[in-house]
C-alpha positions in Angstrom: 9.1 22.5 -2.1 9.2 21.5 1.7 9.7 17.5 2.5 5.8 16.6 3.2 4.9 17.8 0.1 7.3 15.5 -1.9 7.2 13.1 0.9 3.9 13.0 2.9 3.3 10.8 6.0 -0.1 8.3 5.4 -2.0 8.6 8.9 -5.9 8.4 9.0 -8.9 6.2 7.9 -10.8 6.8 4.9 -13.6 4.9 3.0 -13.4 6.0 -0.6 -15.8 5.1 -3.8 -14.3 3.0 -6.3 -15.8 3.4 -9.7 -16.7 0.6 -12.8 -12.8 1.0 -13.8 -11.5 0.5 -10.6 -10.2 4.2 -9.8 -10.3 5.1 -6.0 -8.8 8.8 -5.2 -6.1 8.8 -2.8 -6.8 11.6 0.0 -5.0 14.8 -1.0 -3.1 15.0 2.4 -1.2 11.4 1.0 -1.1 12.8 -2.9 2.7 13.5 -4.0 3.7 16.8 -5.4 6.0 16.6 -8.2 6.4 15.1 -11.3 7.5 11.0 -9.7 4.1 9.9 -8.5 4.3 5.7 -9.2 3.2 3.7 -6.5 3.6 0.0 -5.8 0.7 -2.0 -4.8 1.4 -5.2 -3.2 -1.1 -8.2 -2.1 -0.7 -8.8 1.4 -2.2 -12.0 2.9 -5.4 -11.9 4.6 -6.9 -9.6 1.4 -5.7 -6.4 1.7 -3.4 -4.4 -0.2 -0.3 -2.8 1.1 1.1 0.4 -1.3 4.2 2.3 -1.3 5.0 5.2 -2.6 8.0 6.2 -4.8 10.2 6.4 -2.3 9.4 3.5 -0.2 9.9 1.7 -3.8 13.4 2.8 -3.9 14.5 1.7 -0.7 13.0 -2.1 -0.9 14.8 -1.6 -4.7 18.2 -1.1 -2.8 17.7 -3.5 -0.1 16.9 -6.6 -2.7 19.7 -5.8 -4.5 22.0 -5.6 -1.3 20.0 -8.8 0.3 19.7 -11.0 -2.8 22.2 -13.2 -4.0 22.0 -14.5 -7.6 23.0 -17.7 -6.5 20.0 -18.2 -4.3 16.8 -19.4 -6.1 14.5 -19.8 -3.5 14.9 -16.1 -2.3 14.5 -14.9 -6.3 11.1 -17.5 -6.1 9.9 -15.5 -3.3 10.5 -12.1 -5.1 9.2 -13.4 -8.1 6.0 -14.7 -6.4 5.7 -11.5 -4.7 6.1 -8.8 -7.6 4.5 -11.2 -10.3 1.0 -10.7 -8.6 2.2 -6.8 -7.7 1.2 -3.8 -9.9 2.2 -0.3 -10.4 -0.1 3.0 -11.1 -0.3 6.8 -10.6 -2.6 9.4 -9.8 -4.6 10.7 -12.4 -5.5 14.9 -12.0 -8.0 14.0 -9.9 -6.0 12.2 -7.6 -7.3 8.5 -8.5 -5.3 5.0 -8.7 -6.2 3.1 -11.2 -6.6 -0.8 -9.4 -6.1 -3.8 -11.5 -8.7 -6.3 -11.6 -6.7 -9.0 -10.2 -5.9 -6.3 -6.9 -9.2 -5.9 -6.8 -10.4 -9.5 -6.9 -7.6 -10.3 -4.1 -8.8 -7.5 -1.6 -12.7 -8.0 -2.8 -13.3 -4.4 -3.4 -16.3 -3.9 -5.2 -17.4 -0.5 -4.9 -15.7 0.6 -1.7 -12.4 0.8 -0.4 -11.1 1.6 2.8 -7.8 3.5 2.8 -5.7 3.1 6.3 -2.4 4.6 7.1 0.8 3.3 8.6 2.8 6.0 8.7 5.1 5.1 5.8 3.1 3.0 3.3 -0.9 2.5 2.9 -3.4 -0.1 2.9 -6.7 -0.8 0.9 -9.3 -2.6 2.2 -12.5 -4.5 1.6 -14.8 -2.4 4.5 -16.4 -5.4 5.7 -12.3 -7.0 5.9 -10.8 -4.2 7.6 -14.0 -3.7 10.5 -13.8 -7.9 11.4 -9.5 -7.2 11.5 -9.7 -3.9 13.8 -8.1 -4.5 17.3 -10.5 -3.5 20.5 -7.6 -3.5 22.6 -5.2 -1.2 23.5 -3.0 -2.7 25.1 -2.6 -5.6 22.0 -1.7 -2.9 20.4 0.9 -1.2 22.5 2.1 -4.5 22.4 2.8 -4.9 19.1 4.4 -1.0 18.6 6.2 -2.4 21.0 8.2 -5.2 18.7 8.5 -2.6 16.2 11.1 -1.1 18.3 8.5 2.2 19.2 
């Protein structure tokens, strides 16, 4: 098994259903291959919701444990806060996440969800959210790309 199929890249926009339970399929280009496919999902500020995939999950794993010092309460806070209000799920066979309620409630996705990737992790939105956040200008965005070190 060749490295995109155990490890794919999330690029592209898509605007998915999400049913009564809260399932939304991931697009099959981002859908793992394998038998490891738990993601993360994380609530980001400003309503959205930021997931990583397995491996993504492993190397936050390592860096908290080589960052965080037991002795430091705020930074454990912080974590705590962060991965209290996180969840984890996995594909069913038909390629749907399951969303908890309280992801959904933070990112106000009712019956649509707008999946956006970033290369290395992906993003769901509220449609409505993600149109009023979308940059007109390309040079903004150069910019920015820009303080990532690209």
């Amino acid at each position: 098994m060749n490295d995109t199929q155990t490890r794919p890249f999330f690029v592209g926009e898509f605007t998915h259903s999400v049913d009564g339970k809260g399932r939304v399929t991931i697009p099959s280009q981002w859908r793992l291959k394998g038998a490891e496919e738990t993601y993360l999902g994380l609530p980001i500020p400003g309503g959205t919701i930021r997931v990583l995939p397995p491996w993504r999950v492993s190397q936050l794993q390592e860096e908290v444990a080589a960052k965080a010092k037991l002795s430091d309460l705020d930074g454990h806070r912080a974590l705590m806060e962060v991965f209290a209000a996180a969840d984890q799920f996995e594909c069913d066979k038909q390629g749907r996440i399951v969303l908890s309620q309280r992801l959904r409630n933070h990112a106000e996705i009712k019956t649509k969800a707008v999946l956006t990737g970033d290369l290395n992790t992906f993003t769901l939105w509220n449609p409505k959210t993600y149109e009023d956040s979308r940059s007109k200008d390309a040079a903004s965005i150069l910019s920015n790309l820009g303080k990532l070190g690209l």
